[in-house]
N, C-alpha and C positions, 0 to 999 in steps of 0.2 A: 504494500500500500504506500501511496509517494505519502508523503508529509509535506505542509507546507511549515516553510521559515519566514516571518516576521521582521521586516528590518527596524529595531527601535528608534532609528530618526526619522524613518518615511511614517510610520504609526504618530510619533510626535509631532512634526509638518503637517500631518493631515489634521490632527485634531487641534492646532493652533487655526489653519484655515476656517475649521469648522465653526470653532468657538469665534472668531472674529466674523464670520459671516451672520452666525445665528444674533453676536451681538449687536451688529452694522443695521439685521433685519429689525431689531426688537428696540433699536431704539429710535424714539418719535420722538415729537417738538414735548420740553418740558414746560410750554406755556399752554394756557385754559385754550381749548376748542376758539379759535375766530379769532385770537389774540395777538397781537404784535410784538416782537422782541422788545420793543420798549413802553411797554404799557403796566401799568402796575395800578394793581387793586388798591383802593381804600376800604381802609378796616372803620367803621363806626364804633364811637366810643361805647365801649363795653366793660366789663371788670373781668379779674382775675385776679390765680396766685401765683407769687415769683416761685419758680422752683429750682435746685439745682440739682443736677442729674452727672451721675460718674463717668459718662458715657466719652469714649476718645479722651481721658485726660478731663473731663468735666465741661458741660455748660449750664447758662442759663434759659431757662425757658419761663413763659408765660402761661400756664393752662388756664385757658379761659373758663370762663362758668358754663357758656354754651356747648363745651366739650373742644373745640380749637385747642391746639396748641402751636407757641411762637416763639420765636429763637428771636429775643432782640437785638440788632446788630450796634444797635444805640443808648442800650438804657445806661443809665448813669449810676455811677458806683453808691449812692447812698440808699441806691434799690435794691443792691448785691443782696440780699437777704431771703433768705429760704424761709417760705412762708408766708411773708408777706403780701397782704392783700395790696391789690391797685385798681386803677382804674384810668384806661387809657385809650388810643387809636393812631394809628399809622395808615402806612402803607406796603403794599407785601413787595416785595423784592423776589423778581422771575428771576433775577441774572445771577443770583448767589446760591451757591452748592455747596452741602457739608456732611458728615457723618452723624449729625445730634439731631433728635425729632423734633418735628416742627416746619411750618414757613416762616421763613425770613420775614420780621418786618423791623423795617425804618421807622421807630415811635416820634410821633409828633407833641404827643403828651403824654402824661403819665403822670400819675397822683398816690397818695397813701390814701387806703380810706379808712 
């Protein structure tokens, strides 16, 4: 019975292609349906708690009330506080990418309550 042999860099090359093809396929515009690369959401003022999370070396987030959650790219150090209730509105930032959950957003306010 023949056997066949496997070359381990032609198996590696093919699954490098593969994997970049399947990537190349699956990935789509990371902006909302009908959207422009430079258009950004307003967030209406809302509340929330500040939270910090371990995640990649640590950040902070915003979990909204209504269930959102926001990776401030602006809040102010006397916010830094886990726990802390607020209450605020921005706008979301399509163009920014990170490993921590959440959408980006650029606060415009932001309050203790």
């Amino acid at each position: 019975m023949h056997q066949h042999r496997h070359n381990p860099r032609l198996l590696a090359l093919l699954g490098a292609v593969l994997l970049s093809t399947l990537l190349s396929a699956c990935a789509g515009d990371v902006f909302p349906p009908g959207e422009g690369h430079n258009n950004q959401h307003q967030i209406a003022y809302t509340t929330g708690t500040v939270r910090y999370t371990y995640i990649e070396g640590g950040c902070w987030l915003i979990a909204a009330d209504d269930g959102m959650g926001y990776q401030p790219i602006n809040i102010p150090p006397a916010f830094l506080e886990d726990g802390l209730r607020v209450g605020f509105n921005g706008r979301l930032r399509y163009d920014l990418a990170g490993f921590c959950p959440g959408m980006f957003l650029e606060l415009n306010q932001i309050k203790r309550l």
